[in-house]
C-alpha positions as CSV (number, residue, x, y, z in Angstrom):
1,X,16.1,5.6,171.5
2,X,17.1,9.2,172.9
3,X,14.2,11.5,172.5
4,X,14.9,14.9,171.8
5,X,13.1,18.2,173.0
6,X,11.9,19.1,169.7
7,X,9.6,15.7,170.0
8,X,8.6,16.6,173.5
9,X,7.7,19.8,172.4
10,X,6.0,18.7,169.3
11,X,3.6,16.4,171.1
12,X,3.0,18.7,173.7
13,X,1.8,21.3,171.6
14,X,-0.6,18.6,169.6
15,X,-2.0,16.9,173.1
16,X,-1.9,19.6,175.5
17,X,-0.1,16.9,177.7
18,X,2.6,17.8,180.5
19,X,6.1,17.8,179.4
20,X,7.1,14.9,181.5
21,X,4.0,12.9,180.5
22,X,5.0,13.5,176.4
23,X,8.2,12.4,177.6
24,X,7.1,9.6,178.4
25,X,4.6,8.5,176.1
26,X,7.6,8.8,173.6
27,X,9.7,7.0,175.5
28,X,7.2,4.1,175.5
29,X,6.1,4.2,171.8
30,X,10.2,4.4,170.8
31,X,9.6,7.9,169.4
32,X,6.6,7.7,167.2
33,X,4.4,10.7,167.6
34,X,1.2,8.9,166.9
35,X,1.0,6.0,168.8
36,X,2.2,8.5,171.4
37,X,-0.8,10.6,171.0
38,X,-2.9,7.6,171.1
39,X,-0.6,6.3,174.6
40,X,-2.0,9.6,176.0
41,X,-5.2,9.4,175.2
42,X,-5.4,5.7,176.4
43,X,-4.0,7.3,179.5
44,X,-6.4,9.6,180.1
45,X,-4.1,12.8,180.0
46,X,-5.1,14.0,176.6
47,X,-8.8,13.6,177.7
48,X,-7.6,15.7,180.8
49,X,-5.3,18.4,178.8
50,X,-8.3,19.8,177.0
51,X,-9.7,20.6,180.3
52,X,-7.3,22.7,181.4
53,X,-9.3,25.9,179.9
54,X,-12.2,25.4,182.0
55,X,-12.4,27.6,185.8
56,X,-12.2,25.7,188.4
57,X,-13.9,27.5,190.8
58,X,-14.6,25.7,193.7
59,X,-12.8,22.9,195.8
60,X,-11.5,22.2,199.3
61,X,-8.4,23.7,201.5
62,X,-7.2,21.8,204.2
63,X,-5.0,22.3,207.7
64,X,-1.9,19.6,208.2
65,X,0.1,20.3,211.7
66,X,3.9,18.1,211.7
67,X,4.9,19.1,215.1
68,X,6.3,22.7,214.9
69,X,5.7,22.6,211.0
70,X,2.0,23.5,209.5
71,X,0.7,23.6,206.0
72,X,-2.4,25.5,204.4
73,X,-3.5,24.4,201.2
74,X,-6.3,25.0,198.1
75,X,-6.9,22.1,195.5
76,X,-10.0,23.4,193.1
77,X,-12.2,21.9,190.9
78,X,-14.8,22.6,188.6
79,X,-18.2,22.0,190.6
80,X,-18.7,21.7,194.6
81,X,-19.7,17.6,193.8
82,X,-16.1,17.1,193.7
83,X,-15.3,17.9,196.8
84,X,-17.1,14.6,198.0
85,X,-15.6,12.4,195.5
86,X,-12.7,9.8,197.3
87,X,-10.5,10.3,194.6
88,X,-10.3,13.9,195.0
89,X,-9.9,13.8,198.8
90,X,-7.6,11.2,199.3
91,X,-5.7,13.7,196.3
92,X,-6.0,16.7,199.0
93,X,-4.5,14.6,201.7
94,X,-1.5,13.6,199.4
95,X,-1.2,16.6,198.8
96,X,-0.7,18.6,201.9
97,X,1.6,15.6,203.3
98,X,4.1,15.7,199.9
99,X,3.7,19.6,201.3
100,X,4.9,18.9,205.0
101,X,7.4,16.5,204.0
102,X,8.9,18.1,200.8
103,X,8.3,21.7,202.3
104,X,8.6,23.1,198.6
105,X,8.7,27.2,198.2
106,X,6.1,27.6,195.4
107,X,3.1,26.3,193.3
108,X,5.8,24.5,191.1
109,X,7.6,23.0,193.4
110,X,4.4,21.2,194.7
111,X,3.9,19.8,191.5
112,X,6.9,18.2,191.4
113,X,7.0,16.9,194.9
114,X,7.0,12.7,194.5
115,X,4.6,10.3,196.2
116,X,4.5,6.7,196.0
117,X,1.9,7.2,192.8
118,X,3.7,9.7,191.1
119,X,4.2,13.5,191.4
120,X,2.1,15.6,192.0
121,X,1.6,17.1,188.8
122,X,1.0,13.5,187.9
123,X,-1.4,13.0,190.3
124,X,-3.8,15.9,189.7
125,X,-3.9,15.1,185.8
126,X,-4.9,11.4,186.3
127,X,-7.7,13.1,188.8
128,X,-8.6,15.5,186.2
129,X,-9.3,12.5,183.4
130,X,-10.4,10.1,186.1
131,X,-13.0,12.2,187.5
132,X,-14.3,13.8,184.3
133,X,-13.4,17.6,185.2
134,X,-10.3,19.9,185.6
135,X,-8.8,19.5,188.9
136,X,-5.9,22.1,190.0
137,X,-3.5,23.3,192.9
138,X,-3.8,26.9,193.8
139,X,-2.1,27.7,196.5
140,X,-0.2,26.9,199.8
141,X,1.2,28.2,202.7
142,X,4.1,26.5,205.2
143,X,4.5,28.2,208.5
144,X,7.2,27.3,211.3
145,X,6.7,27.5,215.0
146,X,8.7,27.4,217.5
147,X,8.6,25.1,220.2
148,X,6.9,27.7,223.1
149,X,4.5,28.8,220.6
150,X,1.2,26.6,219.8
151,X,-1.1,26.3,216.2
152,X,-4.8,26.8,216.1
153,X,-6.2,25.3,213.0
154,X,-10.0,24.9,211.9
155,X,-11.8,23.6,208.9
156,X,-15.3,24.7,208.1
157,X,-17.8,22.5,206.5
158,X,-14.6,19.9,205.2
159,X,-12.8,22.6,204.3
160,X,-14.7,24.9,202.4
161,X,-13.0,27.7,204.9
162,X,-9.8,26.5,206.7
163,X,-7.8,28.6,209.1
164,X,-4.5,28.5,210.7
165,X,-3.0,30.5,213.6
166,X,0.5,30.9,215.6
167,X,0.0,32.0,218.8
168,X,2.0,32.1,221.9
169,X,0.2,31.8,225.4
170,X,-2.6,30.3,224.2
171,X,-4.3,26.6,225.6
172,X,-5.5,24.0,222.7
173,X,-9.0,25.3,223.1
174,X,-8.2,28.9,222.9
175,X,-5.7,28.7,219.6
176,X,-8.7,26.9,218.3
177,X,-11.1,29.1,218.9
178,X,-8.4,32.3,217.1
179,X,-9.0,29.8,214.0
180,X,-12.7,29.8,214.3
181,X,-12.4,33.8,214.8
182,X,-10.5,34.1,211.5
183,X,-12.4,31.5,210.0
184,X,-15.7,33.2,210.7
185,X,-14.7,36.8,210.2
186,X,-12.4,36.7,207.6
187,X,-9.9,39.1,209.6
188,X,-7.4,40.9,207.3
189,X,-4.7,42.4,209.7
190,X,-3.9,41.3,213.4
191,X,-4.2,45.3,214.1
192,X,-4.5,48.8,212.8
193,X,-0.6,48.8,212.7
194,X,-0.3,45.8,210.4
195,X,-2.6,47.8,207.5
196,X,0.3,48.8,204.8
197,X,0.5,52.2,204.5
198,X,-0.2,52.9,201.0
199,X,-3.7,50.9,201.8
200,X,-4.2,53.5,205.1
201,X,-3.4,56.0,202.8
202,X,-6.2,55.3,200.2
203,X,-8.5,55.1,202.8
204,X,-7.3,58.7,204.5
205,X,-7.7,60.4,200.6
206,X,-10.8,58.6,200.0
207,X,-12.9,59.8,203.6
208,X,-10.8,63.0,203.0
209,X,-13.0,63.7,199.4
210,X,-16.3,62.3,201.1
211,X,-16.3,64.6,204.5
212,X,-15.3,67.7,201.4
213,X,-18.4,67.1,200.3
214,X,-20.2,66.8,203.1
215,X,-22.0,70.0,204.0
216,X,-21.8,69.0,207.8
217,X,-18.1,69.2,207.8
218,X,-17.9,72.6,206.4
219,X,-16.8,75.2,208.7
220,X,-15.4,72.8,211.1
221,X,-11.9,73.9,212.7
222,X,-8.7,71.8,211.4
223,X,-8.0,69.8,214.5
224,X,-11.8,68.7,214.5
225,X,-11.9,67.5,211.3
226,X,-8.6,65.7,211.4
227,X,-10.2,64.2,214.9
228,X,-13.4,63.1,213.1
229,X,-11.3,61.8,209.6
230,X,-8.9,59.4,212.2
231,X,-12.2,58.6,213.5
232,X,-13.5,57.4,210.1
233,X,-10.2,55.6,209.5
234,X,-10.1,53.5,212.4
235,X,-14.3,52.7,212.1
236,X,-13.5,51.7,208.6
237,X,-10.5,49.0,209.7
238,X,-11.6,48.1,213.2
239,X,-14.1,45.0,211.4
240,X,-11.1,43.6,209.4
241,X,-8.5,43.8,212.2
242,X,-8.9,40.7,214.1
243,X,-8.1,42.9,217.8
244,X,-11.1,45.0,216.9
245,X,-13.5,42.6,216.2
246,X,-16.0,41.1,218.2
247,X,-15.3,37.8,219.5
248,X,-17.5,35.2,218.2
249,X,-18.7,33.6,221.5
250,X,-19.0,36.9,223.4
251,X,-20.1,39.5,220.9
252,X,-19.9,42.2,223.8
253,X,-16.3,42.1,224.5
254,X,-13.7,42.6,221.6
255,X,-11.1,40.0,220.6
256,X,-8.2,41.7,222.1
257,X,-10.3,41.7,225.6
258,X,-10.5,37.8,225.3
259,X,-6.9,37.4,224.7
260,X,-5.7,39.4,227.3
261,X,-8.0,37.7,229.7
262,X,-6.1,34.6,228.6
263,X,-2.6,35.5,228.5
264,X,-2.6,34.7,224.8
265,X,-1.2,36.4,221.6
266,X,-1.9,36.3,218.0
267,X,1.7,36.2,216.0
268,X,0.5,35.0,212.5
269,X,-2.8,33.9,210.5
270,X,-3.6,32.2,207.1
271,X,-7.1,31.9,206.0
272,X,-8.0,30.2,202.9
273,X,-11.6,30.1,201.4
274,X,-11.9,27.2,198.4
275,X,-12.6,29.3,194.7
276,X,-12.1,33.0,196.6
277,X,-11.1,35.4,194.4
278,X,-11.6,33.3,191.1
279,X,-14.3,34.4,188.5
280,X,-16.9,31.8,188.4
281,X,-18.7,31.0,185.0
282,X,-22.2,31.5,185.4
283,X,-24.2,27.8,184.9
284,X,-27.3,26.6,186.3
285,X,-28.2,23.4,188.2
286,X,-29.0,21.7,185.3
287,X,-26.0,22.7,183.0
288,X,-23.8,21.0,185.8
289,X,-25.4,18.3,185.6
290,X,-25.1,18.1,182.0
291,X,-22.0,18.7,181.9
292,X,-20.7,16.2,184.2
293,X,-23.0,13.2,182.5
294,X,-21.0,14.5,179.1
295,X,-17.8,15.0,180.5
């Protein structure tokens, strides 16, 4: 029988369940609603859909390199013992190959990338009921190269941190160790000329106000206090611009200084840290614990 949105949407709304998996669940129970409900919850996904509320904070990203084609990528879940379970990395490979293959444009795209098991979507729901807590893709990145430039990629502790560079000039060991500089020092901008200007701007006001109040500044002439204020400015940026930094190996010469030493330049970086930016819900040890023995 043909089933109509208004019974997709119905179920959806009663399971929590993803459009195309109420689709078909009806399809398979001929239309009736509950022995749908119950297809679902034999399935798993209903179990799953009333997970979807809970953070998932933490997780792994992961570096894939095609030939001149690279992917970034972020799968979370809901505790850090996850990211050792072979379900849920053998989902993060899947993952960032549907990624290289497909070489989808955004987060939904990704989901609806096919694999021999399913979509993706698919995929990451049967995770979330098989492995007892909400599992989710985040984010991605796909970068191009062309064929005289060369990638540096590097994952720290399985990909807890991942990094990936574009670089032109550089040997295999040298792009590698750009990704271990970003990876380490969580760079923001290649250089001072890469800060936007509304975010130089902020900065400028904001030293501006401080050295007003500052009775050391008072009296100053103009062109000294304009001197000391770009001084400010560029001390402020120089630790998340990755040609000011230190170099990780050699902490007395400065990143740019390696570079031009080996003939190499930075074009383009990604940096991805698993849970960044995400509120985390405040548990203890034994919480966890609990609440992965109750699922």
């Amino acid at each position: 029988m043909a089933i109509t949105a208004k019974q997709v949407k119905e179920l959806r709304e009663k399971t929590g369940a993803g459009m195309m998996d109420c689709k078909k669940a009806l399809t398979e129970c001929d239309g009736d609603e509950a022995k749908a409900v119950d297809w679902l919850r034999e399935k798993g996904i209903a179990k799953s859909a009333k997970k979807a509320g809970r953070i998932a904070a933490e997780g792994l990203t992961k570096v894939a390199i095609d030939g001149n084609t690279a992917v970034i990528a972020e799968v979370n879940s809901e505790t850090d013992f996850v990211t050792k379970n072979e379900q849920f990395l053998n989902l993060v490979d899947t993952v960032v190959t549907a990624i290289l293959a497909g070489k989808p444009e955004t987060v939904e795209e990704v989901l609806a990338l096919e694999t021999p098991e399913g979509t993706i979507d698919e995929l990451i729901t049967n995770a979330t009921a098989t492995i007892g807590e909400k599992i989710s893709f985040r984010r991605f990145v796909v970068i191009e190269k062309t064929d005289d430039q060369q990638f540096g990629s590097y994952m720290h502790m399985g990909g807890s941190i991942s990094a990936l560079v574009v670089m032109t000039g550089a040997t295999p060991e040298v792009a590698k160790d750009m990704a271990m500089q970003v990876a380490s020092m969580n760079p923001q901008y290649i250089t001072l000329k890469d800060v936007p200007a509304d975010v130089v701007e902020h900065e400028r006001a904001l030293q501006k106000q401080m050295m007003a109040e500052d009775p050391k500044m008072a009296g100053k002439p103009e062109k000294v206090l304009e001197g000391i204020l770009n001084g400010k400015i560029s001390k402020h940026f120089k630790d998340v611009c990755l040609m000011d930094q230190e170099y990780f190996k050699d902490t007395k010469e400065k990143v740019a200084q390696f570079l031009k030493q080996n003939h190499a330049e930075v074009l383009q970086f990604v940096r991805f840290q698993a849970g960044e930016g995400i509120e985390k819900k405040e548990e203890n040890f034994a919480d966890e614990v609990m609440a992965q023995i109750n699922g």
